[in-house]
N, C-alpha and C positions, 0 to 999 in steps of 0.2 A: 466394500464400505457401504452401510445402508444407505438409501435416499430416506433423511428424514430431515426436510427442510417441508416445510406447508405448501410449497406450491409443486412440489415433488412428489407427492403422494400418487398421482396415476401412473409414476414411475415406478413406486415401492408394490403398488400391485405387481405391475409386472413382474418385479421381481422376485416377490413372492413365490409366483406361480415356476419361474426356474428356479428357485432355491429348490421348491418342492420334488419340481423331478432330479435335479441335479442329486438329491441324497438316493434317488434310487440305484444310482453309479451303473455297476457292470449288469443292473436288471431291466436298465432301460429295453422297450421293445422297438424294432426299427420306425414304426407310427411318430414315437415320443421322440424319439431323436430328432427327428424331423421336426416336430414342435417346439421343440430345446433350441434348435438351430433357429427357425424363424421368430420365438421369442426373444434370441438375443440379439438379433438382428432389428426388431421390432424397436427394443428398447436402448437401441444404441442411436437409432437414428430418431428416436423420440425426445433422447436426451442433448442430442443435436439440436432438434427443433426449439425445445425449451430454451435450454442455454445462447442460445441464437435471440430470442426475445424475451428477456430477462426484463421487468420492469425496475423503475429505481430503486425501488422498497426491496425486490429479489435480490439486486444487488448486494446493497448492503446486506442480506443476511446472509450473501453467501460469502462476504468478504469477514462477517466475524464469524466464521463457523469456525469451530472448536478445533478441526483440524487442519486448518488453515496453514501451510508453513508460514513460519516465523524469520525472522534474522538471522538465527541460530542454526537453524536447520539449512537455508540456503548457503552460509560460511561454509558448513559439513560437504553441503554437496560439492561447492562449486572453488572455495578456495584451500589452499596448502599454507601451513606453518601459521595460522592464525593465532598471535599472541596478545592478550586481553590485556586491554590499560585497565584503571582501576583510580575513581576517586578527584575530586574536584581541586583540591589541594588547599581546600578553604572549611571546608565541612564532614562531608562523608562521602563515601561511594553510593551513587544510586543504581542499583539493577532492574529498573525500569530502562536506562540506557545500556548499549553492550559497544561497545569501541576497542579499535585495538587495530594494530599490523597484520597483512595478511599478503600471500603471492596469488594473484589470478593469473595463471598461464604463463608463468615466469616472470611478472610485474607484480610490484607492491602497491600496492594497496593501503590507504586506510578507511577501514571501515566503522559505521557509524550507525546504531540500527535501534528502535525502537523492539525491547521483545518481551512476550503476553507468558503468562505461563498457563500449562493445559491442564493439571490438579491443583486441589485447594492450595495444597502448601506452596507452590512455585508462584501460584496465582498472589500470594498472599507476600514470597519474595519479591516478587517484580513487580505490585503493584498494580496488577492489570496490566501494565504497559503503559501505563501512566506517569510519566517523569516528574521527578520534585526536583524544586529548584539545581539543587545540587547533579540532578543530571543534564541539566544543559548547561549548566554550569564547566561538569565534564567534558562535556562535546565542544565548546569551546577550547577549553586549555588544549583538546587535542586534533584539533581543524588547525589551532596556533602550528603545536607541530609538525602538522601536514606538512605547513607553508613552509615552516624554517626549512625542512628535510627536503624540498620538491618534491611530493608526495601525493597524488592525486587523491581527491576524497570520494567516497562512494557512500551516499544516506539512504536507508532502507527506513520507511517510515513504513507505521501501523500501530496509530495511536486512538484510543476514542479521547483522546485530551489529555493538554499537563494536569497531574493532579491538582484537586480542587481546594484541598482541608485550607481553615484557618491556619495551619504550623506551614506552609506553605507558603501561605501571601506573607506571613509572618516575615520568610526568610526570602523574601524576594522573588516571587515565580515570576512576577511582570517584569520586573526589572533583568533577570537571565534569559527568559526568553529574550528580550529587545536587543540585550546582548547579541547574540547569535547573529537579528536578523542584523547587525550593523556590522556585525566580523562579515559574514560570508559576500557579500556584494564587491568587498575589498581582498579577497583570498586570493593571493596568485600562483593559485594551483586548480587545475581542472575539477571540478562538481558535477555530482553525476545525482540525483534524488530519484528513489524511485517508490513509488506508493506501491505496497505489495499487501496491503490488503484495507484497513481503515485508513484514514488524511483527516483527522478532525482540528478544528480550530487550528488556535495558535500554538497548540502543543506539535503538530504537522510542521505546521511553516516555521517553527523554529530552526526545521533541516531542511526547509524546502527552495532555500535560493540558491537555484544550480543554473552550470550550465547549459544543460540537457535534463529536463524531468521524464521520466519514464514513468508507466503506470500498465499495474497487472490487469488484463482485461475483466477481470471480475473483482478489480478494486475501487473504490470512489474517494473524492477527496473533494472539502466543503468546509465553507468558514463555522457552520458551528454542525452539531447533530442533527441528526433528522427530530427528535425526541424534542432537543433543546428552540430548534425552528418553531417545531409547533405548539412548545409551551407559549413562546414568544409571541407568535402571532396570535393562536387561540386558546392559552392558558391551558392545553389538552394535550397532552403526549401522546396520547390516542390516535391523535391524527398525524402519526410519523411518517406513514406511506404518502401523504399527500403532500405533503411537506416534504418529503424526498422528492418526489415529482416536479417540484415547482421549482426546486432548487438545481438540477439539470444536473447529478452527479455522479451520471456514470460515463467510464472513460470515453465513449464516443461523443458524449455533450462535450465533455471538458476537451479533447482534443479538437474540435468546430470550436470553441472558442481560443485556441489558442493558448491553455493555461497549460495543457502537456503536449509534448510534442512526440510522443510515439508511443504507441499500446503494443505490448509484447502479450500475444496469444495465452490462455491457458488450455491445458489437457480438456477434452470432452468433459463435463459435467466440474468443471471449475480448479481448482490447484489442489485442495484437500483431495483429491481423487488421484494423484502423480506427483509427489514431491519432485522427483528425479525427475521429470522432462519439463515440470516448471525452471525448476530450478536450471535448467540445459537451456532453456528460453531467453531467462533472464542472463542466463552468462553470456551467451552471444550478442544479444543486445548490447552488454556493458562495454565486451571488448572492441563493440564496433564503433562507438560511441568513445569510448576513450581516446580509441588510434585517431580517428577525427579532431578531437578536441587537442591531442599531442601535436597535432601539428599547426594550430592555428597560435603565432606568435601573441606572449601572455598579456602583454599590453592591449589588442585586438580583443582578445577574449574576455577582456575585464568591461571594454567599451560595450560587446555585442550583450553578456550579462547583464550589464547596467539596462541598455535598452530592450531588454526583452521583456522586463519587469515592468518598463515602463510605459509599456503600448498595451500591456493587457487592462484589458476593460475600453480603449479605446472606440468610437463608434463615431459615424458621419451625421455632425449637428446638421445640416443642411440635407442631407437624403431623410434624417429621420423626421424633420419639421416637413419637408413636402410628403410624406408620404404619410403622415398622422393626421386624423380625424377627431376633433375638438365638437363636441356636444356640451350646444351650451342648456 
């Protein structure tokens, strides 16, 4: 897969120069070999170094990149007999959402997932990834079944937000989103959220009140867009990078704050590079984090949820008034 992200480019040299000899195959001379060999050693461990210090703006381009796995993709790798619900029971089906039953390691599952599509046409079924009303509308009716079934929920978010349109607000996006957030805090079944690649706004947190949030190491998660921060602040989209920066959203900020509670690695040079040992990453997390969660009685688990929501943002009035500097 090429390096063609902008801040990858001393990578794409590199690789360049082994593409080039690598098509020389069985003509290589022993010299070149040798060159082959410490070019991809070169750039294996240059890609280490990058990825290692990704700024926040890197981040996020590497959490939208195109080939980014999806919902869809991680179900294929990691679950068995996945069977897709369908539909709000009010409106329509939205394929912005993808939900349904599923066995992880001989446990069911239901799962819950935001999924992007990779050409126009799919892009154009799914909405971006973008949920109208009527998909969290769905993710509702079937978080309800979770609970009825005793059926653990697992939400795979990656959204850049609930869709925007006027036919939208029309049919209640604020009002299905708030839904959600008021269903899941009272779910008495294990929630597991995991940011696997965008978290934006409240189209994110509409599946983000778990009781264990997980997040992919090259994903971020933030109350609005980088784009939309710095129209906000300086009327300039332009200044998105900065505006990521100051927003602290990549998973090692947000874990020092407490808003996730464990970053599951990605493959060298991000997830689009290794679907299958992402996706091996993420399933171990899930199961270890379940078995956890199975056995902490559901009464307990509802009280620890409650307050895990409710300490974040938390800070010491008193250390922060001694230790601040007032200029008058």
């Amino acid at each position: 897969m090429p390096y063609d992200l902008d801040f990858e480019k001393p990578l794409a040299d590199l690789e360049k120069k082994i593409n080039a000899l690598q098509r020389k195959g069985d003509r290589l001379k022993a010299d070149e070999i040798k060159q082959l060999q410490n070019l991809e050693s070169e750039l294996q461990s240059r890609t280490e170094e990058v990825y290692k210090n990704l700024t926040a703006w890197q981040t996020v381009q590497v959490a939208r990149h195109k080939n980014r796995p999806y919902t869809l993709d991680y179900i294929k790798h990691i679950c068995d007999d996945f069977f897709e619900l369908h539909g709000d029971r009010s409106f329509a089906d939205d394929h912005a959402i993808v939900a349904g039953t599923a066995r992880l390691e001989g446990q069911t599952v239901m799962i819950i997932g935001h999924q992007k599509g990779r050409d126009m046409k799919e892009q154009q079924y799914r909405n971006l990834g973008m949920p109208h009303p009527e998909g969290y509308r769905k993710a509702y009716r079937i978080m309800q079944q979770a609970e009825k079934f005793g059926i653990p929920v697992i939400n795979l978010i990656d959204t850049s937000g609930a869709s925007p349109a006027l036919v939208d607000e029309e049919r209640g996006q604020s009002e299905a989103i708030a839904s959600c957030l008021y269903l899941m805090p009272r779910l008495r079944v294990p929630i597991i959220a995991t940011i696997i690649g965008e978290g934006n706004s409240g189209g994110a947190l509409a599946l983000g009140i778990a009781d264990r949030t997980l997040i992919l190491e090259h994903s971020y998660y933030t109350v609005a867009a980088p784009e939309a921060a710095a129209n906000i602040i300086w009327r300039d989209a332009g200044q998105a990078s900065l505006a990521a920066e100051g927003q602290r959203i990549r998973s090692k900020d947000l874990l020092s704050f407490k808003i996730v509670d464990e970053i599951i690695p990605e493959p060298v040079g991000g997830a689009h590079r290794n679907h299958h040992l992402t996706a091996e990453a993420l399933k171990e997390s899930l199961l270890r984090n379940l078995k956890e969660l199975k056995q902490i009685p559901i009464d307990d688990l509802l009280t620890q949820r409650y307050d895990k929501f409710r300490t974040i943002g938390q800070f010491d009035y008193e250390t922060a008034n001694e230790n601040s500097e007032i200029e008058v």
